[in-house]
N, C-alpha and C positions, 0 to 999 in steps of 0.2 A: 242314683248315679254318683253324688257325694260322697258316698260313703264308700261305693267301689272305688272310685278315684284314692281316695283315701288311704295308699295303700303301706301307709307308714305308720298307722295303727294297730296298735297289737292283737285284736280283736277282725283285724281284716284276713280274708280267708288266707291270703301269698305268706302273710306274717306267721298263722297258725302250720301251713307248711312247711315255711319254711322251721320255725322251732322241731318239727318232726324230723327233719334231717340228721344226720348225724356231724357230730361239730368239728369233725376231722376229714380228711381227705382221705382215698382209701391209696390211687396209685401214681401218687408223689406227693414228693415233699415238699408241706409249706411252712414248716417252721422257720426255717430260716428271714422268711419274710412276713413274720407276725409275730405283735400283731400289730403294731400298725407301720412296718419299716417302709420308704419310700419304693416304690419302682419306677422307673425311669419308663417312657415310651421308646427308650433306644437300649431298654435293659436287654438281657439274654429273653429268649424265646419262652425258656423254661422261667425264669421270674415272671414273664406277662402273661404266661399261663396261670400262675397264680395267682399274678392282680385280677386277670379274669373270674379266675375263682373265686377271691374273696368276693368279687362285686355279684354275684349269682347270691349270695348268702347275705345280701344287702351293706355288703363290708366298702365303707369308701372312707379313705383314713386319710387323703388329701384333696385338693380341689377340684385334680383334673383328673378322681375316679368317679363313678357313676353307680350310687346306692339300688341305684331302678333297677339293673341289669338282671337281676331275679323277678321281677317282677312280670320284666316285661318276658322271661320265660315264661312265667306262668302264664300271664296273659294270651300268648299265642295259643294256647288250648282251652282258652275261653274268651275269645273275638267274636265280641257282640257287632254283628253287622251294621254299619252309619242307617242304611235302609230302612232295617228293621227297627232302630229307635228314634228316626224321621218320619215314620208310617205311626208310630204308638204317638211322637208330640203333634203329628196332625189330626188326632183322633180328639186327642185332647183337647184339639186349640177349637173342634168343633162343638164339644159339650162347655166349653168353657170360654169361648173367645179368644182368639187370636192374642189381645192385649192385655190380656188378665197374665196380675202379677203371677200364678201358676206357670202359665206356660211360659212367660220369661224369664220364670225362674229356671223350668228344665231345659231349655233352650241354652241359657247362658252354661249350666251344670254341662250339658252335652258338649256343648261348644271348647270349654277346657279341658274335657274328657279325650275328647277326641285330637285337640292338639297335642296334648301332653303324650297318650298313648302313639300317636307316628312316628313324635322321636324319640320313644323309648323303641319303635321298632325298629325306625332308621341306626340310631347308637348300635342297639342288639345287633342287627345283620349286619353292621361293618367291623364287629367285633368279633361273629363268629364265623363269617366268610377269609375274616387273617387266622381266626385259630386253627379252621381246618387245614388251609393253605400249608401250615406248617406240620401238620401231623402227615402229611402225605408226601411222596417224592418230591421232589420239585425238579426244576429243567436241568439242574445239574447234579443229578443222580443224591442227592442226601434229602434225609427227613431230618427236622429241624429240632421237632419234640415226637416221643412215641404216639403211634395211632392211637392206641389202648386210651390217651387219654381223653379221646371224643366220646368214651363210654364210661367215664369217671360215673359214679353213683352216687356221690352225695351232690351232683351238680344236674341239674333238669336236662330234658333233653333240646335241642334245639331244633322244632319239626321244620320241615321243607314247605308245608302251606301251613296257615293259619287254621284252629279248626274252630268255627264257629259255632252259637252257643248263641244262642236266641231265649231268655231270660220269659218264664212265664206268671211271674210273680211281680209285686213293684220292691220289694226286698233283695236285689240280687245277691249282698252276701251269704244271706242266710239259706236262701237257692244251691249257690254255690255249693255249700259245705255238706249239703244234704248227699 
């Protein structure tokens, strides 16, 4: 669980993806705002579209960007269900005791695991429920920024559910990459 949390090391699965991307944009442009130029939360549509971007590609060049923002894409196609790793530490806490330093160990691990992952989902979905907002008409007949760029390719997809991923090994990186 440490070590998926972890996901700022370069050896973690989101980080080895992410290096497989390509280090550019394919349909717009971000030079202009890199690499580490300010954008404003009141900038143009098309600048916060590529602070967006940069932050998918773990880019966060000031305080009030967000490195996660890649992550937690990735993440949404590997959501290990709370259930499923509340069923594996009560299994645990039965070969092992409840009070044994183990299980409070994976307990406390899940516990920041799972805080940290909500609000990288919460952050994610209020970040790309405004991106879409703008690629699409809005009530006064204008699109803000083109559609085409919800299907950018060097940036993850952003899915509609979460798709979960039930971990059969106690290594889940290395599960992961397989």
């Amino acid at each position: 669980i440490v070590a998926f949390a972890g996901w700022a090391d370069p050896q973690h699965p989101w980080q080895i993806l992410n290096e497989k991307l390509p280090e550019g944009e394919l349909l717009f442009d971000v030079e202009p705002f890199m690499p580490d130029v300010h954008i404003s939360i009141r900038g143009s549509k098309e600048a916060r579209t590529v602070k967006l971007w940069r932050q998918t590609h773990g880019n966060a060049f000031v305080k009030s960007e967000s490195p996660d923002v890649g992550m937690a894409l990735w993440e949404r196609g590997h959501w290990v269900p709370n259930a499923v790793v509340e069923a594996a530490i009560a299994a645990l806490a039965r070969i092992h005791g409840e009070n044994s330093a183990l299980v409070k160990a994976v307990r406390r691990a899940w516990a920041i695991y799972y805080r940290d992952r909500g609000r990288r989902a919460d952050n994610l979905r209020n970040r790309f429920m405004q991106f879409w907002q703008w690629c699409v008409v809005n009530e006064v007949g204008v699109r803000e920024v083109p559609a085409e760029y919800m299907f950018e390719p060097t940036m993850l997809a952003y899915t509609f559910e979460v798709l979960p991923w039930v971990p059969t090994t106690a290594d889940w990186c290395k599960e992961v990459e397989a």
